[in-house]
C-alpha positions in Angstrom: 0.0 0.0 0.0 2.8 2.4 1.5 4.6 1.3 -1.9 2.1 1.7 -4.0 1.8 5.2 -2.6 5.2 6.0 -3.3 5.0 4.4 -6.9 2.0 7.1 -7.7 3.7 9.4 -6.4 7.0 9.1 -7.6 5.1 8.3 -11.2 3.4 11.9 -10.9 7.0 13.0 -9.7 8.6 11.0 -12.7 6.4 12.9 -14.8 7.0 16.4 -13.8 10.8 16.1 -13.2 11.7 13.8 -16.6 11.9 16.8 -18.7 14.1 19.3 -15.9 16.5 16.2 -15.7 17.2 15.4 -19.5 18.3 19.2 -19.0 20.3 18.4 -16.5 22.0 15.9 -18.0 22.5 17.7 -21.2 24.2 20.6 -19.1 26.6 18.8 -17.3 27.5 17.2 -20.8 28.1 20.6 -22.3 30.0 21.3 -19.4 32.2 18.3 -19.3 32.5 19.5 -23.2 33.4 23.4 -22.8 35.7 22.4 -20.0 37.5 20.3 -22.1 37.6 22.4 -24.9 39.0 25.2 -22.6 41.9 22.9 -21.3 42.9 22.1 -25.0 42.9 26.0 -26.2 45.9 27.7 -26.1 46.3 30.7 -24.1 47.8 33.7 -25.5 48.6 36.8 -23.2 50.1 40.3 -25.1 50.5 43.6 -24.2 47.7 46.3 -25.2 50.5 48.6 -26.4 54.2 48.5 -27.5 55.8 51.9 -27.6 58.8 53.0 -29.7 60.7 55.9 -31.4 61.2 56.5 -34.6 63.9 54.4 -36.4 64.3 52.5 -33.3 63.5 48.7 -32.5 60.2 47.3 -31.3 59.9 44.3 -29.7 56.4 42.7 -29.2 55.7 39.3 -27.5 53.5 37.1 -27.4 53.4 34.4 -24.0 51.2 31.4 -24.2 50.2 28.0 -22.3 50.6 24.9 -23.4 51.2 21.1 -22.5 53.8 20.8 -25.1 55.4 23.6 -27.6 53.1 25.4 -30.2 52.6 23.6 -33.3 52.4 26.7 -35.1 52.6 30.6 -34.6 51.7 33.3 -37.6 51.8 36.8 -37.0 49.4 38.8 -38.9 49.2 42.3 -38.7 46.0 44.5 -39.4 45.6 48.4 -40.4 43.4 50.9 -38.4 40.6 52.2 -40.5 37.9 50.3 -42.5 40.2 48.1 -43.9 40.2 45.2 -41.0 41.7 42.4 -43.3 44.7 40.8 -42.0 47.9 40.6 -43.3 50.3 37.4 -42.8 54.0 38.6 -42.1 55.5 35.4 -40.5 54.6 31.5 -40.1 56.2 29.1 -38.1 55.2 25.8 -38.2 58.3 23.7 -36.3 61.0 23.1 -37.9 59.9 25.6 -41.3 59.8 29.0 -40.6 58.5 31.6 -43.3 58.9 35.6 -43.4 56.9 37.2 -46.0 59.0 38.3 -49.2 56.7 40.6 -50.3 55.8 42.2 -47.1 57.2 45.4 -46.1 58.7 43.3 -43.5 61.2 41.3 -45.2 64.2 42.1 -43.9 63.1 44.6 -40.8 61.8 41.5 -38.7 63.4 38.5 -36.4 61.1 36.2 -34.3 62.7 33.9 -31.1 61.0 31.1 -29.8 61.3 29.8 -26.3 59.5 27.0 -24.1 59.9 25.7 -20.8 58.4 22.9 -19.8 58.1 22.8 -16.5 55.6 26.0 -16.6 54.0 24.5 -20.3 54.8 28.1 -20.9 56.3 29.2 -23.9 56.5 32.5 -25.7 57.2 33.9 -29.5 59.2 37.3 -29.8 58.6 39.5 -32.8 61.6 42.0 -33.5 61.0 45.0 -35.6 64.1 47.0 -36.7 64.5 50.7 -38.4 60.5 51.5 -37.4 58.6 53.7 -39.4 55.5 55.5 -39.1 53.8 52.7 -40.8 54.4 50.6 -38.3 52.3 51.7 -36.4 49.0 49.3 -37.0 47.9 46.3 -34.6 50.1 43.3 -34.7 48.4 39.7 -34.1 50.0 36.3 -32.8 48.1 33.2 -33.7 49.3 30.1 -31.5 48.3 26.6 -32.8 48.7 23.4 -30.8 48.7 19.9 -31.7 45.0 19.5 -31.6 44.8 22.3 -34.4 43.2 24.6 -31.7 43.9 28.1 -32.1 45.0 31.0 -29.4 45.2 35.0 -30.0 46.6 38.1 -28.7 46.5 41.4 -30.0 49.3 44.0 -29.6 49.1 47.8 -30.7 52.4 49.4 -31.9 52.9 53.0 -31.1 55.5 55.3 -32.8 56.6 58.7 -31.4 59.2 61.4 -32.6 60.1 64.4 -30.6 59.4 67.7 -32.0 62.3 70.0 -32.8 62.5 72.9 -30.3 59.6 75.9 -30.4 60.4 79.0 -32.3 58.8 81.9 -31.1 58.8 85.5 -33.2 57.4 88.7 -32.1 55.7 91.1 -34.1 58.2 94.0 -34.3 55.8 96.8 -35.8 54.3 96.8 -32.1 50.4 96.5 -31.4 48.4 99.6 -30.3 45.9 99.6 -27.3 43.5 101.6 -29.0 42.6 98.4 -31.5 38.9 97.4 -31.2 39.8 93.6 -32.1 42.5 92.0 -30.8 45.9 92.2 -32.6 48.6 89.5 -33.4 51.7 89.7 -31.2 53.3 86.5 -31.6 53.5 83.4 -33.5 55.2 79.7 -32.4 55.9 76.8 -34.8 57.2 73.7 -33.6 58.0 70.9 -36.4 58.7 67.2 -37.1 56.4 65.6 -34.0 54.3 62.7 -33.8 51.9 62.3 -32.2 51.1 65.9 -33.0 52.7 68.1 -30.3 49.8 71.1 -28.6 51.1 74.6 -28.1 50.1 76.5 -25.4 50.7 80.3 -24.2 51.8 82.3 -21.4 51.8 85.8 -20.6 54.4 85.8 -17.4 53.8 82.3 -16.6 50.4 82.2 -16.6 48.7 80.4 -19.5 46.3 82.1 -21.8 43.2 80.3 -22.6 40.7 81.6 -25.6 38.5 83.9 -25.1 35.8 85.9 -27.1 37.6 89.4 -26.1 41.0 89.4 -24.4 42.6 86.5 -25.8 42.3 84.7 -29.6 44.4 81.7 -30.4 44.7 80.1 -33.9 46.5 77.3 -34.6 47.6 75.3 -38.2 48.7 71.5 -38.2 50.9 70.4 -41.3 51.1 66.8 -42.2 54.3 66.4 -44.2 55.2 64.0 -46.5 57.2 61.8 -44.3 54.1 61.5 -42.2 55.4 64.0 -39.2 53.7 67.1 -38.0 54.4 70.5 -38.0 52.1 73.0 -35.7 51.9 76.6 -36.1 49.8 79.0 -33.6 49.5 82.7 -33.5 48.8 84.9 -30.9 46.3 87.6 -30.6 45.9 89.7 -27.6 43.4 93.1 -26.8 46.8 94.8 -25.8 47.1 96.9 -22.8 50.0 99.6 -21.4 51.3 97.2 -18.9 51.8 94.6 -21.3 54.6 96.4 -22.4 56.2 94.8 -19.1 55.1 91.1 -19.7 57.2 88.7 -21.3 55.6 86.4 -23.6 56.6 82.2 -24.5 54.9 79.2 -26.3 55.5 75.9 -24.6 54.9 72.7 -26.5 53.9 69.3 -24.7 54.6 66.3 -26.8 54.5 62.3 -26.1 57.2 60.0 -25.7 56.8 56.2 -24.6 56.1 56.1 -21.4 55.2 59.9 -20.4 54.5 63.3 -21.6 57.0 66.2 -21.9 57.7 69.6 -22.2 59.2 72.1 -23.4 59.4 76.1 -23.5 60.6 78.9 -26.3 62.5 81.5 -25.0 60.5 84.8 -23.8 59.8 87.6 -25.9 58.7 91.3 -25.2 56.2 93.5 -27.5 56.1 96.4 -28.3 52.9 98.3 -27.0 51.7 101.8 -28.7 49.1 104.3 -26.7 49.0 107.5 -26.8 50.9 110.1 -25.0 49.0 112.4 -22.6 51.4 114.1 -20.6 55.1 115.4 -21.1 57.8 116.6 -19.3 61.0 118.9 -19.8 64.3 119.0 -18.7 68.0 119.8 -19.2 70.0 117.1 -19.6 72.4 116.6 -17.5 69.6 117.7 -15.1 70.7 120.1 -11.3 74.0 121.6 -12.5 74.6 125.6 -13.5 74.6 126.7 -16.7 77.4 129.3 -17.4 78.2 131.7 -20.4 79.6 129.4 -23.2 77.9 126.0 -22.1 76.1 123.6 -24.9 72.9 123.0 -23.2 70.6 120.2 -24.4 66.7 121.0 -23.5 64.8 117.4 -23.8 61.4 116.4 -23.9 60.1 113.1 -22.9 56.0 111.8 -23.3 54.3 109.1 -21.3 53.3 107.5 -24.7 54.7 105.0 -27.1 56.1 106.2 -29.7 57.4 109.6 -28.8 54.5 112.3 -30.5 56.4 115.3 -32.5 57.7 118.1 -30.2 57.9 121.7 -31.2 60.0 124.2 -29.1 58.9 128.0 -28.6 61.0 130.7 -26.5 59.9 134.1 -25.7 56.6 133.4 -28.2 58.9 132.1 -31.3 59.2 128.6 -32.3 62.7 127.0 -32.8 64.4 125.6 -35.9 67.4 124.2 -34.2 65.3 121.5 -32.4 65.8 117.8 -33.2 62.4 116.1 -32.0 63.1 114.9 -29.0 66.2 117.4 -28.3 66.7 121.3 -28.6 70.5 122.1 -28.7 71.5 125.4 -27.8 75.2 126.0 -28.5 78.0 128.5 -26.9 74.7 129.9 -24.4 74.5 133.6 -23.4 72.9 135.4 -20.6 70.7 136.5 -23.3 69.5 132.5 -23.5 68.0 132.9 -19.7 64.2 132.3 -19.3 61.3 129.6 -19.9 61.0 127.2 -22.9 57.9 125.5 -23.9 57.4 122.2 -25.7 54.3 120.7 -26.9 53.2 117.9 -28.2 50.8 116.8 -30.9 49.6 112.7 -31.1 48.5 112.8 -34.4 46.7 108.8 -33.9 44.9 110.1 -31.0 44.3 113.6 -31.8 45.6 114.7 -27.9 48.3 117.2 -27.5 50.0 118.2 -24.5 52.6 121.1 -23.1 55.2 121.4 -20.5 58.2 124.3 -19.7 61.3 125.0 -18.2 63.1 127.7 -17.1 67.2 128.2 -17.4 69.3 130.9 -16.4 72.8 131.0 -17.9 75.5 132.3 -15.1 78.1 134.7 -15.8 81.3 136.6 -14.6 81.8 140.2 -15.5 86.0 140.8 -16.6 87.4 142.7 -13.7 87.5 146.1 -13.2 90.5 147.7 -10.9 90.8 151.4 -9.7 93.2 153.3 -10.2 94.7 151.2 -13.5 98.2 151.9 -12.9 99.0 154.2 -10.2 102.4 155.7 -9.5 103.4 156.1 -5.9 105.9 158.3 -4.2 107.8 156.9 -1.4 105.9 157.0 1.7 102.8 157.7 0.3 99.4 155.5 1.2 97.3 153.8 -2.2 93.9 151.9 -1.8 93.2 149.5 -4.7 89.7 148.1 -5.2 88.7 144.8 -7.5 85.0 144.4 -9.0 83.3 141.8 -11.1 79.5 142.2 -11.6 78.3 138.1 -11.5 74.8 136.7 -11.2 75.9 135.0 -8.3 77.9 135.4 -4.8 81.8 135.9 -5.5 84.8 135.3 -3.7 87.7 138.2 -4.2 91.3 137.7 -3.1 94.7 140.0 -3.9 98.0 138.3 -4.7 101.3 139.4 -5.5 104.2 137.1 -6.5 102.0 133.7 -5.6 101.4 134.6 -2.4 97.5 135.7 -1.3 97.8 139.1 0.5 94.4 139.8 1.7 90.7 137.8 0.5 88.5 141.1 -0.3 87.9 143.4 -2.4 90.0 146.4 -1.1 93.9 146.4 -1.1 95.2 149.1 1.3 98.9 150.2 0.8 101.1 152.0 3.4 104.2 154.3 3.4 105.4 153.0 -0.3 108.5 152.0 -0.9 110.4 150.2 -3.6 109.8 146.8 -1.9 105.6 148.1 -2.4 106.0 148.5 -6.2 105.2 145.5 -8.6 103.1 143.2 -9.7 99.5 142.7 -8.2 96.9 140.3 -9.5 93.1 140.4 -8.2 91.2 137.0 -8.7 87.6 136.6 -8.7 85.5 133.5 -8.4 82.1 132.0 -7.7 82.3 128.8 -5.2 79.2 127.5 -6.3 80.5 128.0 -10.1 84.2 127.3 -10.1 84.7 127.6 -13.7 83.4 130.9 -13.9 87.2 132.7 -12.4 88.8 135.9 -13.9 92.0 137.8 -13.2 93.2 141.0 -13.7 96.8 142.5 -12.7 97.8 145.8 -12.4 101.0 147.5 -12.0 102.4 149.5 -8.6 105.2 151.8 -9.8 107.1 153.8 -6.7 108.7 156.8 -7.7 112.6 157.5 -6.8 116.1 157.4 -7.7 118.0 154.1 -8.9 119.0 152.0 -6.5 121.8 149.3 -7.6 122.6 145.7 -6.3 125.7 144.1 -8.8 126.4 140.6 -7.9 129.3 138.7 -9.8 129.8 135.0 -10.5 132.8 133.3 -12.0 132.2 130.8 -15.1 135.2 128.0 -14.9 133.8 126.6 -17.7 134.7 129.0 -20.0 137.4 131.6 -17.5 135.1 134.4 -17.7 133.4 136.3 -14.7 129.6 137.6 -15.3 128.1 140.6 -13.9 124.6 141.4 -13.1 123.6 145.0 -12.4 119.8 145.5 -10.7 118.7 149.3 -11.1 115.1 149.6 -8.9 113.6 153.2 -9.7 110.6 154.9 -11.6 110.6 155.9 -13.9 112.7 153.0 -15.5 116.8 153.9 -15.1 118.9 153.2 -17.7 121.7 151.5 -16.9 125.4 152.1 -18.4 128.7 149.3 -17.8 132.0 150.6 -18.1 135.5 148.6 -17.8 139.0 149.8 -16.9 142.3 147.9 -16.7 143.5 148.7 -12.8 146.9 148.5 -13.5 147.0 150.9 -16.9 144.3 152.6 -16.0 143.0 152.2 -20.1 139.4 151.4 -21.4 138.2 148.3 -21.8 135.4 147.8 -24.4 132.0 146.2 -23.1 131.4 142.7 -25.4 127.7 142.6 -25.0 124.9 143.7 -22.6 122.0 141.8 -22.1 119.0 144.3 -20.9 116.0 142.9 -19.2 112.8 144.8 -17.8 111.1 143.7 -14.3 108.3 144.5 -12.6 110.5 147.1 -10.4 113.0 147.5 -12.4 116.2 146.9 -14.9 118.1 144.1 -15.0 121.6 144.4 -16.9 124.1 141.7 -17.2 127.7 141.6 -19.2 130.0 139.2 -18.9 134.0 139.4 -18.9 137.2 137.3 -19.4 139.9 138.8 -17.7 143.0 138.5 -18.6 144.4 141.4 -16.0 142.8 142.6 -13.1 139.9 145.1 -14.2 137.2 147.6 -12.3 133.7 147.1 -13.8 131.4 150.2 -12.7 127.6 149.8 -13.3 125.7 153.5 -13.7 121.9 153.8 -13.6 120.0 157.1 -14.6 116.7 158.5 -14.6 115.0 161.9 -13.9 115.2 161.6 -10.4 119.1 161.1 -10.2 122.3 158.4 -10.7 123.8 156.4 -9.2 126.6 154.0 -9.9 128.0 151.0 -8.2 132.0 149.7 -9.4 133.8 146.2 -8.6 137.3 144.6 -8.8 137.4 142.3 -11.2 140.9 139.6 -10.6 142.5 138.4 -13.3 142.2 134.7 -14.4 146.2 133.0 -13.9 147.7 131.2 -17.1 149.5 128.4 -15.1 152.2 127.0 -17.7 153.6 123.2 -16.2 156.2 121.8 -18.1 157.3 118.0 -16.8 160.4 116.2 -18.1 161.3 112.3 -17.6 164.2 111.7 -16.1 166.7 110.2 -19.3 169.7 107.9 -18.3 172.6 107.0 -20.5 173.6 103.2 -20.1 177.5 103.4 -19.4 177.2 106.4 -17.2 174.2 105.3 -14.9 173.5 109.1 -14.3 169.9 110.7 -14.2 168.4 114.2 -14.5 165.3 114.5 -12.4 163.0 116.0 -14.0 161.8 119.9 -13.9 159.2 121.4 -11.4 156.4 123.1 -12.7 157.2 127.4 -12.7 155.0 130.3 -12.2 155.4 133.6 -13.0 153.6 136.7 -13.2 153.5 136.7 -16.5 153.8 135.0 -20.1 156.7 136.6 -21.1 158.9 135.6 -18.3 157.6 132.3 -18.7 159.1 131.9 -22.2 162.4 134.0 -21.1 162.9 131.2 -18.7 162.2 128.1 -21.0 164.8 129.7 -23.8 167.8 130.2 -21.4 167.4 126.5 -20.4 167.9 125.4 -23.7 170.8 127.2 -24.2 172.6 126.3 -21.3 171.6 122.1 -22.0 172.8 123.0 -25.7 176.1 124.3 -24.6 176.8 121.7 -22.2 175.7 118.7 -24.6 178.6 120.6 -27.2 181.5 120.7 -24.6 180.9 117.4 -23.5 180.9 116.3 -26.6 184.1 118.0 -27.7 185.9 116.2 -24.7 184.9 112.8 -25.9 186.1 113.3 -29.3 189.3 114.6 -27.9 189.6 111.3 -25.4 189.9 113.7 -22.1 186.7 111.9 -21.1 186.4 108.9 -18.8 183.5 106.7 -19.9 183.1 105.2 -16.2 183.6 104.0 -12.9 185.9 101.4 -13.4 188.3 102.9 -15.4 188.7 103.2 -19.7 186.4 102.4 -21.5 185.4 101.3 -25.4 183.4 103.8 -26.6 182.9 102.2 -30.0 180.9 99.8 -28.5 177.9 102.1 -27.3 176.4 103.8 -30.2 175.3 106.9 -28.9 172.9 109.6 -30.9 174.5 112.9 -31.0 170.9 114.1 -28.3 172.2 111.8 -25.5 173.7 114.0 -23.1 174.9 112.5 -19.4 174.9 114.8 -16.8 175.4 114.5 -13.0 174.3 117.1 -10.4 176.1 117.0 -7.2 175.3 118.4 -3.8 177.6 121.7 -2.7 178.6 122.3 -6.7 176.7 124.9 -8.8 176.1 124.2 -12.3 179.1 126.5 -12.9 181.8 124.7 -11.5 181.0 121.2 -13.7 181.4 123.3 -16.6 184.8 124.8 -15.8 186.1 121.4 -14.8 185.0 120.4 -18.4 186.6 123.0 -19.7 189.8 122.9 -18.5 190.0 119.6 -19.2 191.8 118.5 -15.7 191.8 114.6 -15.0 189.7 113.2 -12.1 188.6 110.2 -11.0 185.2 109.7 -11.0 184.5 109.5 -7.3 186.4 113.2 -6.7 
């Protein structure tokens, strides 16, 4: 019953559940199926990207899983774009291996192959040498196992060139703040990049985004025919007066594997133009005195750029001589003193503007000295004043011979007297000025006789004595030299006289070679009186020296020392003297002579001698001087001839 039960109800169960569990059993099936399926594909693990510059070397691999080493691998690579058809570029299929000969491949690629069992890992590298731009596509590795199933990866090769460096120019004709749309002020091109390099702005260092007012950017991209970029992008700004200030630079951002980089243009100023609306004048240099004969230069300068034209007026008349910017006035006058005006016309804006200054041109009146040139009598009192009309304070000071007597005005004189007279010199100057100085001199004369100084000074160089002779007086003396031998009492003439004028006086000066003592007398005259001054003049002495060498005669072995130097008072006696000597040495040399020829004449000491052995010249003369015996008595004893022996 109970089984029964469960029969009808496992019947009714039977018949609801039959249809779930044919499902069941169908699943697990496909199960056991897919799983091993699964197990038998290969598994194929790539990189999404690969990245590489330009002409470099890409390497792209492809890892898989297997039991046992691929049975075959095939790369294939496929274009971007609508074209999605692959292209075979290498097979492999162990041991053959194939490289496409008419791919753009052949000869660019390598592929390794590696396996290691105990991972049932293995992997396929693909080498790509000298890459180029076409390169860069999506590269497939097909992996094949035993079983003919098939595993894939997918690899996407990236190519990237650095741009050359940004090149920024400025726009050198300037841009003007009063533009209603904004104006170009700069343009950067940066060239040979890929990917395409972007450009952006800065005004000092702040980048400048696009706006629909301030700020316009435009920007050009150049494919060129080796498949690199070249981007251009200009600059346009509404310019104001403080960009004048700014510095402006393009900086270019470019990929490279891995990372982004960047790089900058060097920084550039514009030129701004507004208008001017204000001006100002000055001398250049500026805060120094102007003084009589000065090149002043009168300048005028605007608050706008550029500088507006500039017109120069004085005293109601415009100026020729005005260069713009500059008025030169040349070799400046007192006359030149008072206020110029410049102005200024904009002709883009239609403003004008005016400014002035005022100069004054210093200046030094020559001196004037009263009296000019007085004349004093001895004793007397003189008051000199010095004047110099200046346009500003002056300093006055008196000097005479280099030496400042008194710093005023006024020179007061007292109880004259020769040493008063000369030369006085009155200076004027203005400290805050010191170029502006003048001088003037004027003359003292003191009114007397001459008065006479004579001073004499011997010349050894040439034996002659020279004689000054100083006459002080007014007016000017004139002087007279006179010269008298002392001991004859006769005239001598005067050679030459040498006359100079001083501030006080004469100065005379002669000079003499005296032979014999003389008297030089030095007379000065003028209307007031003379007076005359004489001197002794000694004589320069002749000394005459006259030295003889001791001679000796060889048999004889006697000597004659030789003669002192003589003075005498006189030439004559000197000559006197020199004749009789000769005479007496002439006669003596003929006596002694005569007594050899005759034999009476012993040749020496020991006895006779052989005088034909000694030649002797008819000049050597022997002659011995002995102490207690004048010079008389050896010529007697040759004269008489008498016999002696040498020591007697």
């Amino acid at each position: 019953m109970i089984y029964r039960r469960l029969q009808l109800s496992g019947a009714l169960i039977s018949d609801q559940g039959d249809m779930t569990l044919r499902y069941i059993a169908l699943l697990i099936v496909g199960l056991s199926v897919l799983a091993c399926k699964t197990w038998a594909m290969a598994d194929v693990n790539m990189e999404d990207r690969v990245d590489v510059y330009l002409k470099g070397q890409a390497e792209i691999s492809c890892i898989y899983t297997l039991k046992e080493p691929a049975k075959m691998i095939v790369w294939f690579t496929k274009s971007p774009g609508r074209d999605q058809s692959r292209r075979r570029i290498y097979y492999y299929d162990d041991p053959n291996e194939i490289i496409d000969e008419g791919s753009e491949y052949a000869g660019r690629i390598n592929v390794t192959h590696s396996y290691e069992p105990q991972n049932a890992r293995g992997s396929a590298l693909l080498i790509i040498s000298n890459v180029q731009l076409s390169d860069q596509k999506e590269f497939i590795c097909s992996v094949h196992d035993v079983s003919a199933d098939i595993g894939e990866g997918h690899t996407r090769l990236q190519i990237f060139n650095s741009p050359s460096l940004p090149v920024i120019e400025g726009i050198h004709t300037g841009v003007s703040v009063t533009a209603e749309e904004p104006s170009k002020v700069a343009h950067c091109i940066v060239d040979d990049g890929y990917p395409r390099p972007n450009i952006t702005w800065y005004k000092d260092r702040f980048p400048l985004q696009q706006s629909d007012y301030e700020v316009k950017i435009s920007e050009a991209v150049t494919t060129k025919a080796n498949g690199l970029f070249t981007v251009e992008s200009n600059l346009y700004i509404n310019a104001q007066r403080t960009d004048e200030d700014a510095f402006f630079y393009c900086e270019v951002k470019y990929l490279v594997p891995g990372g982004v980089r960047m790089t900058e243009s060097k920084k550039i100023n514009i030129t701004v133009h507004y208008p001017t609306t204000e001006i100002t004048a000055y001398v250049n240099p500026p805060d120094r005195l102007i003084k009589e004969g000065d090149t002043v230069e009168i300048r005028c300068e605007g608050n706008g750029n550029p500088q507006p034209v500039f017109t120069y007026t004085f005293k109601g008349e415009e100026l020729d001589n005005a260069d713009n910017e500059m008025l030169l006035l040349e070799n400046v006058m007192r006359s030149a003193s008072g206020m110029y005006v410049c102005q200024s016309l904009d002709f883009e804006s239609g403003l004008d503007a005016e400014d002035s200054i005022n100069i004054t041109v210093h200046y030094l009146d020559q001196i004037v000295v009263t009296p000019k040139e007085p004349v004093l009598n001895q004793g007397e009192d003189l008051t000199l004043t010095c004047n110099a009309l200046s346009s500003l304070p002056t300093l006055t000071a008196w000097y005479k011979g280099g030496t400042q007597l008194v710093e005023k005005h006024v020179l007061e004189l007292h109880n004259a007297s020769y040493d008063t007279a000369g030369l006085y010199m009155c200076e004027v100057t203005v400290p805050s000025l010191p170029e502006l100085r003048e001088q003037k001199s004027v003359q003292i004369s003191v009114r007397g006789k001459p008065k006479i100084t004579v001073e004499i000074a011997e010349n050894k160089a040439d034996r002659s004595v020279n004689l000054t002779c100083y006459a002080e007086g007014y007016p000017f003396p004139t002087i007279t030299w006179t010269l008298s031998d002392q001991r004859t009492g006769q005239p001598v003439p005067v050679a030459e006289v040498e006359n100079q004028g001083t501030d006080t006086g004469i100065l005379s000066m002669i000079s003499v070679r005296a032979t014999s003592e003389l008297t030089a007398k030095c007379s000065a005259a003028n209307e007031l009186g003379t007076e005359d001054v004489s001197r002794k003049i000694k004589a320069f002495a002749r000394v005459a020296t006259t030295t003889t060498q001791a001679t000796s005669t060889k048999g004889a072995g006697l000597t004659v020392p030789p003669k002192q130097q003589s003075t005498g008072g006189g030439s004559g006696v000197i000559i006197a003297i020199i004749i009789i000597c000769l005479l007496l040495i002439a006669i003596l040399g003929s006596v002694l002579y005569f007594l050899y020829k005759k034999g009476k004449l012993p040749c020496g000491r020991s006895g006779k001698q052989d005088f034909t052995k000694e030649k002797a010249s008819k000049d050597d003369f022997v002659m011995e001087m002995k102490s207690g015996k004048s010079e008389e008595a050896v010529l007697l004893q040759g004269v008489n001839g008498d016999k002696k022996s040498p020591t007697e």
